[in-house]
C-alpha positions in Angstrom: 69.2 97.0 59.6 71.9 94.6 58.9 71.3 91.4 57.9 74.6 89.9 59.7 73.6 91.0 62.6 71.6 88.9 65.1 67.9 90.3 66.1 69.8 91.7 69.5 72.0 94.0 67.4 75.5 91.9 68.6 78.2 90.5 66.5 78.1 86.9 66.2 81.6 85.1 65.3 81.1 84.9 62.0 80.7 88.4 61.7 83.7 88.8 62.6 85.8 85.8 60.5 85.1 83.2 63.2 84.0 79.8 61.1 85.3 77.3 63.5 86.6 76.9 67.0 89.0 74.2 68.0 86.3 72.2 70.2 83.8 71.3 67.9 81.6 71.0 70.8 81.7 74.8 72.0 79.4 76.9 70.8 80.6 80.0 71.0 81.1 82.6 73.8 77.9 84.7 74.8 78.2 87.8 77.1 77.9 91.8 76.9 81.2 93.7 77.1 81.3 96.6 79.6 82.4 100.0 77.9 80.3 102.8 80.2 82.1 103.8 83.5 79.0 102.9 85.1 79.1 99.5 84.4 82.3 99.4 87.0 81.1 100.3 90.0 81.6 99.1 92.8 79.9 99.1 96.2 82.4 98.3 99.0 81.0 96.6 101.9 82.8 96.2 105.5 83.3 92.9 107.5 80.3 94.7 109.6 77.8 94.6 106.5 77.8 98.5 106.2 78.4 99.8 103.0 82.1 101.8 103.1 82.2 105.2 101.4 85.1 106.7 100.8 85.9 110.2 102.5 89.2 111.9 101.4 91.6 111.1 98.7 94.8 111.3 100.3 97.1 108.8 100.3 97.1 107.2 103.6 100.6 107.1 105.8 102.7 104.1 105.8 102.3 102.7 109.6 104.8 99.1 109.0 107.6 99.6 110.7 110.8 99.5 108.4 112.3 96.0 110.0 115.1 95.9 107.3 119.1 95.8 108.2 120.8 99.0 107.6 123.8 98.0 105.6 126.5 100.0 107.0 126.0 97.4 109.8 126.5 94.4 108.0 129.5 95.5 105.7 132.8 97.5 106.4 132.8 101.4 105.6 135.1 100.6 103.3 133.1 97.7 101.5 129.5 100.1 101.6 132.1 103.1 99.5 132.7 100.4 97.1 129.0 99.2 96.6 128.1 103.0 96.2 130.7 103.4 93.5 129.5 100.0 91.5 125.7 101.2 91.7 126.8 104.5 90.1 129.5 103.0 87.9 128.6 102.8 84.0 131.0 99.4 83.7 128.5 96.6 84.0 131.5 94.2 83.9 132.5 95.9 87.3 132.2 93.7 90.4 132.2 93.5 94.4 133.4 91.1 96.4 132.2 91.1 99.9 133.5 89.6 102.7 130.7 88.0 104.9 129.8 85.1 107.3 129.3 81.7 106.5 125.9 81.8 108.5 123.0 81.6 105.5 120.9 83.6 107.4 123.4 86.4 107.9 124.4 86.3 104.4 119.9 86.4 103.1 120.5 89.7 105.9 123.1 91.2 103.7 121.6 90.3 100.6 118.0 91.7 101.2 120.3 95.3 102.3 121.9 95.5 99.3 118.8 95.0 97.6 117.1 97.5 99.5 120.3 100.4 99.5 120.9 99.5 95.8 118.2 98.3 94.0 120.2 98.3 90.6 123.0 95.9 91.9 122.6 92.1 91.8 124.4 90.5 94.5 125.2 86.7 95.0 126.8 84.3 97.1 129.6 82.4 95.4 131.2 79.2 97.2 133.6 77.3 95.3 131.8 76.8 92.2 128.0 76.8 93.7 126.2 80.0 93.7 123.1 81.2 95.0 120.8 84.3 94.5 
């Protein structure tokens, strides 16, 4: 056997370069790492106290209702062409300027659409010199 190894057959820390820890009080970390597939399982159990098994792989359907703005309501025809040419558009020095209410909440409405529609465009709201995300 080998003599830097403890009786259990584990590393210790100085096995491994560990002289000193920056508590002096510590003394060390003890524990088993898990490497077999079985040491992962899992047993599932319902708010009932029955254990769940699974039955089918398939991806379960999306049920949420999509509650999002579509954005051809919130911006002129000819401002959603524009947004659809900037989100293709290689010129990252491009830029749209929309106009749109002075509501906040109507503004956070147009916002999360874009978002949505055009996931690789960053829109803002700029007022004077104050801007917000």
């Amino acid at each position: 056997g080998n003599d830097d190894m403890d009786t259990d057959g584990f590393l210790r820390e100085c096995d491994v370069g560990i002289t000193e820890y920056i508590n002096n009080e510590s003394c060390g970390l003890f524990g088993i790492l898990k490497q077999r597939y079985s040491d992962f399982i899992v047993h599932e159990i319902s708010s009932t106290g029955q254990l769940v098994k699974l039955t089918s792989f398939d991806v379960p359907q999306d049920t949420t209702q999509d509650t999002s703005e579509d954005l051809s309501t919130l911006v002129s025809s000819e401002e959603l062409k524009n947004l659809q040419e900037l989100s293709e558009s290689k010129d990252k020095s491009k830029q749209v300027e929309l106009k749109v209410s002075n509501c906040k909440e109507s503004r956070t409405r147009v916002h999360q659409a874009i978002k949505l529609k055009f996931p690789i465009l960053d829109s803002r709201t700029i007022t004077g010199d104050k801007e917000d995300e």
